[in-house]
PyMOL Python script that loads the backbone (N, CA, C, O; Angstrom):
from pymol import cmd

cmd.read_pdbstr("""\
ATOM      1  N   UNK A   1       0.808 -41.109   8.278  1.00  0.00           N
ATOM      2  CA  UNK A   1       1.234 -39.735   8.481  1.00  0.00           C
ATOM      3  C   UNK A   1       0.468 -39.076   9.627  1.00  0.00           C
ATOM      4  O   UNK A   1       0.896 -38.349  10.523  1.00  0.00           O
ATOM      5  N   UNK A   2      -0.722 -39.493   9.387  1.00  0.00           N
ATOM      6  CA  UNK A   2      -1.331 -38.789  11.279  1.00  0.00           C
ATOM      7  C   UNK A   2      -1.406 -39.573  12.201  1.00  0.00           C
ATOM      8  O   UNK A   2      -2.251 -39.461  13.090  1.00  0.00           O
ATOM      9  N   UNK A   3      -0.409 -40.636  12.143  1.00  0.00           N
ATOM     10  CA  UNK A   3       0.332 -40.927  13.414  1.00  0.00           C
ATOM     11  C   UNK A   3       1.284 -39.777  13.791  1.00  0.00           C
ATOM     12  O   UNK A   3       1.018 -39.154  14.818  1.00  0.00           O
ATOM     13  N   UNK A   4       2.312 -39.447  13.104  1.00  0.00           N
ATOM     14  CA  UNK A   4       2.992 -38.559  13.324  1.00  0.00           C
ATOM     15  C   UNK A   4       2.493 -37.360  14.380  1.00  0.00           C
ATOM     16  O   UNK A   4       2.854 -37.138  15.536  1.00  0.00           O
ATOM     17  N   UNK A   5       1.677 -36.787  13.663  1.00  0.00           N
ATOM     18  CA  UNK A   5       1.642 -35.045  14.043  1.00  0.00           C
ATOM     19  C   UNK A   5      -0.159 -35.602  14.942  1.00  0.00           C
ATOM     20  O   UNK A   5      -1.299 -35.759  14.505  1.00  0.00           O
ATOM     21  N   UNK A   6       0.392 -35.714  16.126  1.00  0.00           N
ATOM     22  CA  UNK A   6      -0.506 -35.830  17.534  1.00  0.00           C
ATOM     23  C   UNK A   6      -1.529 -34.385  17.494  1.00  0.00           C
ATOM     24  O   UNK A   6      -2.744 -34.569  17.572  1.00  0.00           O
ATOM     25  N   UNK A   7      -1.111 -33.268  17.398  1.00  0.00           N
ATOM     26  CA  UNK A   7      -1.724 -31.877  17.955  1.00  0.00           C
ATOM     27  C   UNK A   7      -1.112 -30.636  17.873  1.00  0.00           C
ATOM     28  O   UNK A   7       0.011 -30.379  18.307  1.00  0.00           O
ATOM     29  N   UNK A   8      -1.946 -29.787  17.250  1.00  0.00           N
ATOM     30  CA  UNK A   8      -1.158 -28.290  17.072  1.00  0.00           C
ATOM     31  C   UNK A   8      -1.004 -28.006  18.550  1.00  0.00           C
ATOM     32  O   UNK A   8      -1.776 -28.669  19.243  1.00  0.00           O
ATOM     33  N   UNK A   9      -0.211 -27.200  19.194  1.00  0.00           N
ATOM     34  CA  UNK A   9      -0.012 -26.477  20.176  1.00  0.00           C
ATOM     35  C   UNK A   9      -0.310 -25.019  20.034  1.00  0.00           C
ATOM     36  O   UNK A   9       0.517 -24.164  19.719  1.00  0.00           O
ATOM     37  N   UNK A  10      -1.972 -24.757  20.382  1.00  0.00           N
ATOM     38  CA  UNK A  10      -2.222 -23.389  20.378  1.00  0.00           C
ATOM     39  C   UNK A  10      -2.019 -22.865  21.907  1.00  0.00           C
ATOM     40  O   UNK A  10      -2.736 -23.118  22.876  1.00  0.00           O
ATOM     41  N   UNK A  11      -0.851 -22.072  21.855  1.00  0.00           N
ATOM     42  CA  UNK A  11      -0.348 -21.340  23.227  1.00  0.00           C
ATOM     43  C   UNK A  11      -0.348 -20.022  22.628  1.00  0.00           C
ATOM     44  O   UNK A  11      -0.434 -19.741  21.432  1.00  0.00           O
ATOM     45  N   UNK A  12      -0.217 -19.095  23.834  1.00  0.00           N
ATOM     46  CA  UNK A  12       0.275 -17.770  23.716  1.00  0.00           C
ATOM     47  C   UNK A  12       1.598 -17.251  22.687  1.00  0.00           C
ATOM     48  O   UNK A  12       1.825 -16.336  21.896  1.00  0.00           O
ATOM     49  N   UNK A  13       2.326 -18.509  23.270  1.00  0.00           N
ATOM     50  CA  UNK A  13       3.800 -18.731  22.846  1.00  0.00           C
ATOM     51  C   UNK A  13       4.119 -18.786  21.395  1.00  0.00           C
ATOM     52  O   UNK A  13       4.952 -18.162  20.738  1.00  0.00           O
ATOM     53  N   UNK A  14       2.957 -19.992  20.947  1.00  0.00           N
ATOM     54  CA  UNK A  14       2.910 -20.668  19.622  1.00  0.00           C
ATOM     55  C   UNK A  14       2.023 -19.623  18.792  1.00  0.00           C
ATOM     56  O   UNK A  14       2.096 -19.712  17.567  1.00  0.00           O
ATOM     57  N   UNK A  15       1.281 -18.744  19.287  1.00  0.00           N
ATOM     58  CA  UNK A  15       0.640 -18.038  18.552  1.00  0.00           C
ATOM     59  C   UNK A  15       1.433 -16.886  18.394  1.00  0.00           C
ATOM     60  O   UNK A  15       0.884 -16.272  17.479  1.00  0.00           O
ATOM     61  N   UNK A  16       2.159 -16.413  18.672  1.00  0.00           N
ATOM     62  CA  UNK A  16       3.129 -15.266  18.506  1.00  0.00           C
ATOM     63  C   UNK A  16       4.053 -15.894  17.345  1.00  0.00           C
ATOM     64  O   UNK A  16       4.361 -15.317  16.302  1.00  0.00           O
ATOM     65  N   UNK A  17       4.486 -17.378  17.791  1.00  0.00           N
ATOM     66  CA  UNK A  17       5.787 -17.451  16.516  1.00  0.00           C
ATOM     67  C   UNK A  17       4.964 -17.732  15.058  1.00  0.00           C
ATOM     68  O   UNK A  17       5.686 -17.914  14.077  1.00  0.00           O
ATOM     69  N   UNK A  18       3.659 -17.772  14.882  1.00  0.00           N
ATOM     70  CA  UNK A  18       2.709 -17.647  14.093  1.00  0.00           C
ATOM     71  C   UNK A  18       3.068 -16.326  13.049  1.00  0.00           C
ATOM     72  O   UNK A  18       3.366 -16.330  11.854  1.00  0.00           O
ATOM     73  N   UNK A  19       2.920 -15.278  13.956  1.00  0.00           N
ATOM     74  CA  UNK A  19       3.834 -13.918  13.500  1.00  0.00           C
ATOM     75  C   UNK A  19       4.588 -14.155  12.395  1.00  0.00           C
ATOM     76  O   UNK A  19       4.381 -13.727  11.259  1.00  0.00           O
ATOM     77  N   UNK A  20       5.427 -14.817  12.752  1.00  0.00           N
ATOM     78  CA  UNK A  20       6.848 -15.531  12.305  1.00  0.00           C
ATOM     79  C   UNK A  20       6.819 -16.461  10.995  1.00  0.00           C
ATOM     80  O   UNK A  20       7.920 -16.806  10.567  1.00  0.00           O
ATOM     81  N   UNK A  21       5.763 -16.869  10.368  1.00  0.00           N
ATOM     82  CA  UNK A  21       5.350 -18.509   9.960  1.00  0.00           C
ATOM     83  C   UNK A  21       6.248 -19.410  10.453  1.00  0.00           C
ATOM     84  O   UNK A  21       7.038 -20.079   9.787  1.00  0.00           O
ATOM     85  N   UNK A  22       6.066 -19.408  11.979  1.00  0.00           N
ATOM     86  CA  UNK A  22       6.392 -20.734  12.517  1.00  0.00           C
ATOM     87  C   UNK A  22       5.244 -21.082  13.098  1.00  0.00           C
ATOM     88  O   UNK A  22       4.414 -20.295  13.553  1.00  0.00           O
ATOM     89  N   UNK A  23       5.153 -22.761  13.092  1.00  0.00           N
ATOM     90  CA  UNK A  23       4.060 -22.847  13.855  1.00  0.00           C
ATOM     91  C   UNK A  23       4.630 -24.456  15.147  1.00  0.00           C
ATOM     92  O   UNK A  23       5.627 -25.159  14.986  1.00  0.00           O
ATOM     93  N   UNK A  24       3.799 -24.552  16.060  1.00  0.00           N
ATOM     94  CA  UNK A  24       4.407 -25.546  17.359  1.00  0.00           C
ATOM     95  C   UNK A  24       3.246 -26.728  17.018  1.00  0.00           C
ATOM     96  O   UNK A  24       2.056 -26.447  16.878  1.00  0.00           O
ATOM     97  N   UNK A  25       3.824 -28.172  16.901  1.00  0.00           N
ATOM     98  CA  UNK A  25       2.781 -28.993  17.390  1.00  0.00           C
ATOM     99  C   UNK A  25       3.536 -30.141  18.164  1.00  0.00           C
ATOM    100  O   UNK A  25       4.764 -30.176  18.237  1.00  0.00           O
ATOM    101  N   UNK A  26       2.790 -30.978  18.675  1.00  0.00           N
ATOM    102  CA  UNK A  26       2.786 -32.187  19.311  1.00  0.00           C
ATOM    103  C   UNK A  26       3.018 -33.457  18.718  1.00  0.00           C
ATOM    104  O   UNK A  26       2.017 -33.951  18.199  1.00  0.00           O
ATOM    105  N   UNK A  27       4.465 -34.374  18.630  1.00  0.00           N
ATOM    106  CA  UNK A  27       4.380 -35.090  17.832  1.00  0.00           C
ATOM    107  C   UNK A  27       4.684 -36.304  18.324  1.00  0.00           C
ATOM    108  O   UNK A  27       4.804 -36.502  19.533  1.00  0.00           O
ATOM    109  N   UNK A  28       4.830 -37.191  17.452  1.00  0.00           N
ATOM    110  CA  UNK A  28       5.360 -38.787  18.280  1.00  0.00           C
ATOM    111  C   UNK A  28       6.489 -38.850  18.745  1.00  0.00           C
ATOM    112  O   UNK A  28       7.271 -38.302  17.969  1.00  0.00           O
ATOM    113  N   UNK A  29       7.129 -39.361  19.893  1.00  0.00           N
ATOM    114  CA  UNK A  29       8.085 -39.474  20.229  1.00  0.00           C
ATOM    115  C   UNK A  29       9.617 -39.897  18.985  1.00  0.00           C
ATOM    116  O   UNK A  29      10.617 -39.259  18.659  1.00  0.00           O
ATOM    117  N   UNK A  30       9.157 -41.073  18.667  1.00  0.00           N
ATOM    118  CA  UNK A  30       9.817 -41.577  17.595  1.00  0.00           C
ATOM    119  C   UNK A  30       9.932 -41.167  16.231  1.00  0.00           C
ATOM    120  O   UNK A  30      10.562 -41.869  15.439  1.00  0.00           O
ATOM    121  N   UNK A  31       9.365 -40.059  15.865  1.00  0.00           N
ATOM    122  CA  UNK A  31       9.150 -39.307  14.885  1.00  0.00           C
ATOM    123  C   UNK A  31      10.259 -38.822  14.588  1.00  0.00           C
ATOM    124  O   UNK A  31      10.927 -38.866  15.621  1.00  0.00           O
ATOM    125  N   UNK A  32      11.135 -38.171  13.385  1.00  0.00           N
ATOM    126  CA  UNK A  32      12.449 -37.623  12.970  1.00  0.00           C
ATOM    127  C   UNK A  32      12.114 -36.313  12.598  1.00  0.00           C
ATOM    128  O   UNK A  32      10.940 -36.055  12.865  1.00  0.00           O
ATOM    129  N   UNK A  33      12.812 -35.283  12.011  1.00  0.00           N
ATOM    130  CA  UNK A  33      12.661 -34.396  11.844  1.00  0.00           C
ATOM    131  C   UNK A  33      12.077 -34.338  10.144  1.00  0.00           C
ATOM    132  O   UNK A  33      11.325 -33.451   9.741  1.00  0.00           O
ATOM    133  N   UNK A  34      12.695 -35.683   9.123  1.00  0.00           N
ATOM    134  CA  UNK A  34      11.994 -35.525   7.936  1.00  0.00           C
ATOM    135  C   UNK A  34      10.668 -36.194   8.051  1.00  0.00           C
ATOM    136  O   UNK A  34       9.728 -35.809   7.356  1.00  0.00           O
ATOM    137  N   UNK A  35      10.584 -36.891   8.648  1.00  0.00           N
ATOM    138  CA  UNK A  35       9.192 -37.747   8.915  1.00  0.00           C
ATOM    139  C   UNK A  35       7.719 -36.470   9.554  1.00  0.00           C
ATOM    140  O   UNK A  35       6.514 -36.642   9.742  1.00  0.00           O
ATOM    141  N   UNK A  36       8.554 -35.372   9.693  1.00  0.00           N
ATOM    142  CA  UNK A  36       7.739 -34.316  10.694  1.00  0.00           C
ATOM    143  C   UNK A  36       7.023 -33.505   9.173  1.00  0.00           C
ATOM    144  O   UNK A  36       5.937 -33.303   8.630  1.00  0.00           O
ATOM    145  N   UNK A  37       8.294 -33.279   9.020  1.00  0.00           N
ATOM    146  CA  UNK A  37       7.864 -32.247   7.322  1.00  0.00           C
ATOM    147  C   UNK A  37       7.222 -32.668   6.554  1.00  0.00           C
ATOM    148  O   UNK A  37       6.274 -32.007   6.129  1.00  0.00           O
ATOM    149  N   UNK A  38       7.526 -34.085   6.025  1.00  0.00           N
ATOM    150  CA  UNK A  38       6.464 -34.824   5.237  1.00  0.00           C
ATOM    151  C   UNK A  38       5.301 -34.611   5.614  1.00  0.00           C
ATOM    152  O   UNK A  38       4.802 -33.544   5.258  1.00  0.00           O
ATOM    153  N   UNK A  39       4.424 -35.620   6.519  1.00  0.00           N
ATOM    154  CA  UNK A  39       3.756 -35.335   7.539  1.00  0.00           C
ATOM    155  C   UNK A  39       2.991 -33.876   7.562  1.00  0.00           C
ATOM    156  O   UNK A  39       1.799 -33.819   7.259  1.00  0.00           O
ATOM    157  N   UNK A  40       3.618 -32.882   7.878  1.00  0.00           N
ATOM    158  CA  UNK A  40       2.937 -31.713   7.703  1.00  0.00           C
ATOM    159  C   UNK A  40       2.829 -30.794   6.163  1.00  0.00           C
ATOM    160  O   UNK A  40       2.209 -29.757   5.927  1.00  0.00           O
ATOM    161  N   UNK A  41       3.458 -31.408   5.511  1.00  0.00           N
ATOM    162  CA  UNK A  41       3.277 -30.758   4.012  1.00  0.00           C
ATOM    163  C   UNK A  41       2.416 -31.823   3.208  1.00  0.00           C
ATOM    164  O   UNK A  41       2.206 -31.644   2.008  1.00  0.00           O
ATOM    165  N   UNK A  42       2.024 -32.696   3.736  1.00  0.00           N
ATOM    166  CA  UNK A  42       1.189 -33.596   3.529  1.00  0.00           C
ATOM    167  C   UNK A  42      -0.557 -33.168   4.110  1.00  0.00           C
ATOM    168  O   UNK A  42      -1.532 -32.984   3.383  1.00  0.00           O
ATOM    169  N   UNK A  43      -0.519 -33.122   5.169  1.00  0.00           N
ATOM    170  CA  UNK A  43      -1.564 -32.811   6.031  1.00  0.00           C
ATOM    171  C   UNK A  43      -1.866 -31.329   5.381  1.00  0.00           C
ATOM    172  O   UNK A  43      -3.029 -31.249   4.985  1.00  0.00           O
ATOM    173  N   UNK A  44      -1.267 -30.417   5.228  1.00  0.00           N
ATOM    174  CA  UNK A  44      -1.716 -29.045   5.533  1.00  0.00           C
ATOM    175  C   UNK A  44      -1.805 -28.411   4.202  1.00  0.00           C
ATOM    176  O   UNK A  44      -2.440 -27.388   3.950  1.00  0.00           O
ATOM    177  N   UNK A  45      -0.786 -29.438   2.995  1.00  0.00           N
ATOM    178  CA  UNK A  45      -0.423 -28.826   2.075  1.00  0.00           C
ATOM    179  C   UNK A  45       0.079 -27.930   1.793  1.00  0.00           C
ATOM    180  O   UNK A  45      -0.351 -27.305   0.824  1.00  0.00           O
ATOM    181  N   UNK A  46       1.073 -27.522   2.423  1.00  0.00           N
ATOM    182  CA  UNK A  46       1.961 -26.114   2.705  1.00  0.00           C
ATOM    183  C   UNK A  46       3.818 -26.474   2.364  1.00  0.00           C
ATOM    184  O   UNK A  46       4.128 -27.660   2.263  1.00  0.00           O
ATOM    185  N   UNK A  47       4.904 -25.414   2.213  1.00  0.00           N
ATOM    186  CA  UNK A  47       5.861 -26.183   2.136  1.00  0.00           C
ATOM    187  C   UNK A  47       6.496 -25.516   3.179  1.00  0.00           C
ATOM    188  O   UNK A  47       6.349 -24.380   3.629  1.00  0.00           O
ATOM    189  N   UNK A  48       7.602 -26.902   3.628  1.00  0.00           N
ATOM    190  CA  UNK A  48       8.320 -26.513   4.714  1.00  0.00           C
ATOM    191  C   UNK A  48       9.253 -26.042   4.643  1.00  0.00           C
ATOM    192  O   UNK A  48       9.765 -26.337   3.564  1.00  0.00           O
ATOM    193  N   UNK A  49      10.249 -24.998   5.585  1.00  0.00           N
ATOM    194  CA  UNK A  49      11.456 -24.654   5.481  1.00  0.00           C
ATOM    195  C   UNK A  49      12.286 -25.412   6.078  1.00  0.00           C
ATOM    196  O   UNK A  49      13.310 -25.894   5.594  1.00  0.00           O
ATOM    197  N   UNK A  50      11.766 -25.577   7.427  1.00  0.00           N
ATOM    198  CA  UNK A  50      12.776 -26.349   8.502  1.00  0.00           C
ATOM    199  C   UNK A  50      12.053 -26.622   9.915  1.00  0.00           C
ATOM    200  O   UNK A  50      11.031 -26.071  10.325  1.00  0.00           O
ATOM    201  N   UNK A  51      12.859 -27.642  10.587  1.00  0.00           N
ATOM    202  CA  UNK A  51      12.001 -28.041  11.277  1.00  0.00           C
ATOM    203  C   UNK A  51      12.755 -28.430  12.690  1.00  0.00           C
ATOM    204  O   UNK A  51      13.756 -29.144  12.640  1.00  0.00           O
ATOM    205  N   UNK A  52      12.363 -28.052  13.676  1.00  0.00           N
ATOM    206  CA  UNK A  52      13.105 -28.078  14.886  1.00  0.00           C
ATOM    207  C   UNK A  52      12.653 -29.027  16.527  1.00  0.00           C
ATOM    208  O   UNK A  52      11.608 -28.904  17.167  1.00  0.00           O
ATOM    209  N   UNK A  53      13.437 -29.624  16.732  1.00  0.00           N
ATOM    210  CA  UNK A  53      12.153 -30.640  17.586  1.00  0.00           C
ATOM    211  C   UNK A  53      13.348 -30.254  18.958  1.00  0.00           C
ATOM    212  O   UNK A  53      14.515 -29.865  18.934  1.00  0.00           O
ATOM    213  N   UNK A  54      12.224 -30.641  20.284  1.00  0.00           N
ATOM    214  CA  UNK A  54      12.748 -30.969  21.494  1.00  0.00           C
ATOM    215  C   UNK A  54      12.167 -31.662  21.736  1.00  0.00           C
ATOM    216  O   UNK A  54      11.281 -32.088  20.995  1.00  0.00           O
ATOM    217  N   UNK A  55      12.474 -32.190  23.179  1.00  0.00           N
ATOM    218  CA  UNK A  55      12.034 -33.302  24.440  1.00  0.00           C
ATOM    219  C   UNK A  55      11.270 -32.423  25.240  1.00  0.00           C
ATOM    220  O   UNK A  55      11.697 -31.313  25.556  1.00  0.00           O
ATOM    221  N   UNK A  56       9.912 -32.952  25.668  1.00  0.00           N
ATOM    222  CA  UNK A  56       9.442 -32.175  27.138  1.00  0.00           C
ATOM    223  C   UNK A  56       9.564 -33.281  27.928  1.00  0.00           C
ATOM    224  O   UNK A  56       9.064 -34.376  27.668  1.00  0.00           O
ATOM    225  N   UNK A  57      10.416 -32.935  29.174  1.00  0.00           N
ATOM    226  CA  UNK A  57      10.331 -34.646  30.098  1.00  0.00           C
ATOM    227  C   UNK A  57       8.763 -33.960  31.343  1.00  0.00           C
ATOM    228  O   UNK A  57       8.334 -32.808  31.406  1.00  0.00           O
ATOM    229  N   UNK A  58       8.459 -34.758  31.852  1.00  0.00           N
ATOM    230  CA  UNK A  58       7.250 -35.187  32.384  1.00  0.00           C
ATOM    231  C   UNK A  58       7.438 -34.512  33.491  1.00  0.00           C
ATOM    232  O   UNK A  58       8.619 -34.220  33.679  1.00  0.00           O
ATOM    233  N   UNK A  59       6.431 -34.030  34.584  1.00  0.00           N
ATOM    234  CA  UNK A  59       6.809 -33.330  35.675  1.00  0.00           C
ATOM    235  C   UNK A  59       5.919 -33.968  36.939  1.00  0.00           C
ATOM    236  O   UNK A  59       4.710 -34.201  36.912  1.00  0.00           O
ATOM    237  N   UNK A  60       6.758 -34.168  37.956  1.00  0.00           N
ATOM    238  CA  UNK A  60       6.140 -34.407  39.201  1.00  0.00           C
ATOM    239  C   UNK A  60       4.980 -33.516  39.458  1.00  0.00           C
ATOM    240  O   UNK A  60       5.006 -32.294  39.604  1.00  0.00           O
ATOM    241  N   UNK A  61       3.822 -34.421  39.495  1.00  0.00           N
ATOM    242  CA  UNK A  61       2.977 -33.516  40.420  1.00  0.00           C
ATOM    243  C   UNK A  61       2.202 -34.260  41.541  1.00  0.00           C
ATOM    244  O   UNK A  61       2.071 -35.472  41.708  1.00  0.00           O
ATOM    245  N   UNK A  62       1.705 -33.181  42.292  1.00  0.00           N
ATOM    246  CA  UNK A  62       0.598 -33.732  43.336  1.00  0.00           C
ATOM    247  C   UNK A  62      -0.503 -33.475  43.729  1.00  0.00           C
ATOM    248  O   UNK A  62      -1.058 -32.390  43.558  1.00  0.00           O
ATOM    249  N   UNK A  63      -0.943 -34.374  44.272  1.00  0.00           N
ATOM    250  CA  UNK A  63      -2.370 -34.003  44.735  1.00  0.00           C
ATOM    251  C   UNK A  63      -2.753 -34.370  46.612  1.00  0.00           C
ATOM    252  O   UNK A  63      -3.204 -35.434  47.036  1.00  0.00           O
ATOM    253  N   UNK A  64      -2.515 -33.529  47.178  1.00  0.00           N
ATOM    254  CA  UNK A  64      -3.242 -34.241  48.174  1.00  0.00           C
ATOM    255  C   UNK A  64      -1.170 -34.944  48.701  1.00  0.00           C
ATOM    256  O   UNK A  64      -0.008 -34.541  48.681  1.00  0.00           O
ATOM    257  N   UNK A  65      -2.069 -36.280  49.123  1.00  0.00           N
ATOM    258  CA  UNK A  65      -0.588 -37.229  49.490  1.00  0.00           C
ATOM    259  C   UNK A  65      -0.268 -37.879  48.135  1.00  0.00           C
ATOM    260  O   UNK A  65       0.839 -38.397  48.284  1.00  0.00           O
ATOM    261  N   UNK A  66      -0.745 -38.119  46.776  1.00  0.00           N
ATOM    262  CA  UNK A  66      -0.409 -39.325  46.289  1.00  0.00           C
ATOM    263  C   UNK A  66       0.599 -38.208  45.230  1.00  0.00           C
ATOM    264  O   UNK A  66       0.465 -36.985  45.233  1.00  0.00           O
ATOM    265  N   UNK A  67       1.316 -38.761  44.612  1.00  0.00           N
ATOM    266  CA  UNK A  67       2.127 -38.245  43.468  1.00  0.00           C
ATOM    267  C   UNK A  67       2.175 -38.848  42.444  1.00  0.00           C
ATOM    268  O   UNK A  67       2.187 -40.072  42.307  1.00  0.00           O
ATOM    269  N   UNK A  68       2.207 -38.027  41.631  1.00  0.00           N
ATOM    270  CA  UNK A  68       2.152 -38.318  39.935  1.00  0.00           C
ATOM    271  C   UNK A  68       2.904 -37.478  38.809  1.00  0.00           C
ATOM    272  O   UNK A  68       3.325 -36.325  38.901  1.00  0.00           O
ATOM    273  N   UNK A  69       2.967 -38.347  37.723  1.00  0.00           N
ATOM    274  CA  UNK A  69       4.062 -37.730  36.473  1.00  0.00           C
ATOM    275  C   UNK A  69       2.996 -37.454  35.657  1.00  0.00           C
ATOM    276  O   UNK A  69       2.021 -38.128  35.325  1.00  0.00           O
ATOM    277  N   UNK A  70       3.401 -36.210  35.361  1.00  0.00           N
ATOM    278  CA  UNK A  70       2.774 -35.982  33.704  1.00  0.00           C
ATOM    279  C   UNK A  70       3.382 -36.619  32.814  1.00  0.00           C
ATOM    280  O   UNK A  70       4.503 -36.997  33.153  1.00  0.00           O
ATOM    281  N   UNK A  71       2.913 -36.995  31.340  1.00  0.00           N
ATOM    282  CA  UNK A  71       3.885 -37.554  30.065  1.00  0.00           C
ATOM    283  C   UNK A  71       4.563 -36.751  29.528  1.00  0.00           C
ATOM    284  O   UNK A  71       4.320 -35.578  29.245  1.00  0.00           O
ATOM    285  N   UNK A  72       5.491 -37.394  29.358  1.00  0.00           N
ATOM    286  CA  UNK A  72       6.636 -36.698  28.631  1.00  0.00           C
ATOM    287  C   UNK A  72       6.381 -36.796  26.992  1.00  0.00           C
ATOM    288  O   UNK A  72       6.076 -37.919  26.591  1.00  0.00           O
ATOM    289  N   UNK A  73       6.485 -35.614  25.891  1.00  0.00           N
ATOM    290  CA  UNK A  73       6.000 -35.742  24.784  1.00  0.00           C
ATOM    291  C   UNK A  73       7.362 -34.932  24.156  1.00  0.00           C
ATOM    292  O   UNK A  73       8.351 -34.342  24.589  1.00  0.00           O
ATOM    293  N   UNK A  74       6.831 -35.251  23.017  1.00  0.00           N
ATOM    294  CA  UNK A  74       8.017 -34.726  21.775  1.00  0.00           C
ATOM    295  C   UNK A  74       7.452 -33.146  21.078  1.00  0.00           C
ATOM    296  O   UNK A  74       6.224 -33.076  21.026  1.00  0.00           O
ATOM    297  N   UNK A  75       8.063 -32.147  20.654  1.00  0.00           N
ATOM    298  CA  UNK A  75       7.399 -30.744  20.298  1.00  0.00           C
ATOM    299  C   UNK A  75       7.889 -30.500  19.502  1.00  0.00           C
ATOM    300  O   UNK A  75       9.112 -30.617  19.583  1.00  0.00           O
ATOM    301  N   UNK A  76       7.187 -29.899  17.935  1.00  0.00           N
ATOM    302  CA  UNK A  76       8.202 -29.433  16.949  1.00  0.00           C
ATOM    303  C   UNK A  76       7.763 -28.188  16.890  1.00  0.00           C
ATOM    304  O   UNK A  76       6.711 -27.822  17.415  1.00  0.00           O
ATOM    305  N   UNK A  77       8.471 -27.516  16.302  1.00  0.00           N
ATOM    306  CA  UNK A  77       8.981 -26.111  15.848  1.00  0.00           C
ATOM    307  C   UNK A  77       8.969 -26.277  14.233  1.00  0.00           C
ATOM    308  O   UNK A  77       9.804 -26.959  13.638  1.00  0.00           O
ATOM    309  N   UNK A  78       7.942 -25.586  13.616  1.00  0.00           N
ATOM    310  CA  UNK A  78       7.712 -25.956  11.975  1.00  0.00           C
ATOM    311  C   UNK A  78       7.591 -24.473  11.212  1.00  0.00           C
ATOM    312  O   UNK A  78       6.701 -23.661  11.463  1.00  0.00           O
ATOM    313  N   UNK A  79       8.417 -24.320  10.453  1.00  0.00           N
ATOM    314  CA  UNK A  79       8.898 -22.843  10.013  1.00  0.00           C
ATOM    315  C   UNK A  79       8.677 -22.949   8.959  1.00  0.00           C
ATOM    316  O   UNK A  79       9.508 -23.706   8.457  1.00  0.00           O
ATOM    317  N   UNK A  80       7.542 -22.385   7.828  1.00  0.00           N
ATOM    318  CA  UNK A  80       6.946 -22.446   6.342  1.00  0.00           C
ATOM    319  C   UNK A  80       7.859 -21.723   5.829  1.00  0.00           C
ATOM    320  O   UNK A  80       8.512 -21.017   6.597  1.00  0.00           O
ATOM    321  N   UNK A  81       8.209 -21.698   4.118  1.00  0.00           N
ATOM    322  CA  UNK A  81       8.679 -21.501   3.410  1.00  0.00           C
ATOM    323  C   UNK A  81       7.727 -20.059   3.034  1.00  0.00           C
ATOM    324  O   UNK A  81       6.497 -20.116   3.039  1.00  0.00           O
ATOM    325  N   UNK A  82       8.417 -18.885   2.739  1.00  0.00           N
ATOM    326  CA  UNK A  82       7.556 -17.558   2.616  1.00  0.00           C
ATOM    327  C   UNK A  82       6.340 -17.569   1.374  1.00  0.00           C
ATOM    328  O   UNK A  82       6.539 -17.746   0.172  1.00  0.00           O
ATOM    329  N   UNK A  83       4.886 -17.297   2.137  1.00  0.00           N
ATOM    330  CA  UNK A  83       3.991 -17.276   1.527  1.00  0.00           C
ATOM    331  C   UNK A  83       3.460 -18.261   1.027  1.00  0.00           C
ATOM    332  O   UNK A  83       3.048 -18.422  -0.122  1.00  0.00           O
ATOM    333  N   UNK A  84       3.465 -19.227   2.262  1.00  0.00           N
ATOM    334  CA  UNK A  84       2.539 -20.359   3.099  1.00  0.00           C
ATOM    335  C   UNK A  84       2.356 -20.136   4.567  1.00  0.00           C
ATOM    336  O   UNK A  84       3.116 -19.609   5.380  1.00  0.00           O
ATOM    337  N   UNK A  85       0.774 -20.837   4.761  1.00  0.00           N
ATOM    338  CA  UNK A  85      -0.002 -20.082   5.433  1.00  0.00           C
ATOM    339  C   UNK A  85      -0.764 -21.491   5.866  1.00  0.00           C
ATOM    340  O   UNK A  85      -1.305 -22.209   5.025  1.00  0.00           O
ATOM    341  N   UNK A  86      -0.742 -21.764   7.128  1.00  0.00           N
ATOM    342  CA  UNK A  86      -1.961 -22.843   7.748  1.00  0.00           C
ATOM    343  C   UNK A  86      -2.867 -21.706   8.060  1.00  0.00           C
ATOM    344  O   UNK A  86      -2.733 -20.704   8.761  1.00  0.00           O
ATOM    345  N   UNK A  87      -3.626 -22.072   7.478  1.00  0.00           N
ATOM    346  CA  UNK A  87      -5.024 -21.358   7.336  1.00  0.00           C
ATOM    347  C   UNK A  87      -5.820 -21.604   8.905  1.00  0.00           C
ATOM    348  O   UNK A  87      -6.229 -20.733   9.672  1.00  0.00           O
ATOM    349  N   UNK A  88      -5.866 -22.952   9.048  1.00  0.00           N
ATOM    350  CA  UNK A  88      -6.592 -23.887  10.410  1.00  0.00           C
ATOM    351  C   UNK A  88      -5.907 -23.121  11.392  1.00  0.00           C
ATOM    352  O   UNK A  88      -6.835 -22.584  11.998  1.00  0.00           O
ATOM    353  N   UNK A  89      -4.830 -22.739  11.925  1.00  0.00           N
ATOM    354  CA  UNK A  89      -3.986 -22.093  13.188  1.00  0.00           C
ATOM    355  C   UNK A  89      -3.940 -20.791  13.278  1.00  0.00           C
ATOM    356  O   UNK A  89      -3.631 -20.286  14.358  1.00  0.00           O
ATOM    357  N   UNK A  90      -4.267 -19.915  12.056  1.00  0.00           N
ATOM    358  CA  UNK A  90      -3.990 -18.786  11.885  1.00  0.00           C
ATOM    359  C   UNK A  90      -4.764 -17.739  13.065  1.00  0.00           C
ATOM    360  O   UNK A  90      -3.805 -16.976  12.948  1.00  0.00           O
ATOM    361  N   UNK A  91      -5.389 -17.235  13.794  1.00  0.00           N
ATOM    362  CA  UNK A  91      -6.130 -16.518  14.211  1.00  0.00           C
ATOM    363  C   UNK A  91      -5.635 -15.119  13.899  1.00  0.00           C
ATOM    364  O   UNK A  91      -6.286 -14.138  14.259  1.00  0.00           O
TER     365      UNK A  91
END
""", "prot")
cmd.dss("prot")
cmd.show_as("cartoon", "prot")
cmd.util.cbc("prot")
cmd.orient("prot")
């Protein structure tokens, strides 16, 4: 199961949908959307409502002359069931 869930995503972004009890993390590519929930109601002990994933594809960058890709990673969108609370993300 913590193969799955790589890294919370503490952003500006992710901390606002916090507001919300949603919370953003970083997950395995190959990961599903029930494999995500488990996984995090496992880890956090919290229950899930629903769970929403995208693709980030990788972005050209540079330095100088040489060029390079960032990795492309998988992102979920994890929305608690009312009156659950990740305690660890909360600020």
């Amino acid at each position: 199961m913590k193969n799955i869930i790589v890294a919370p995503i503490v952003t500006e972004k992710g901390l606002g949908a916090a507001a919300v009890n949603q919370y953003v993390f970083r997950v395995a590519i190959s990961a599903g959307k029930i494999e995500i929930k488990k996984a995090i109601e496992a880890i956090y002990k919290v229950k899930v409502a629903e769970v929403n994933t995208l693709k980030v594809r990788g972005k050209e960058r540079r330095i100088g002359r040489s060029v390079g890709k960032t990795s492309s990673y998988k992102k979920a969108y994890v929305t608690l069931k009312e009156g659950s609370v990740i305690e660890e993300l909360k600020v």
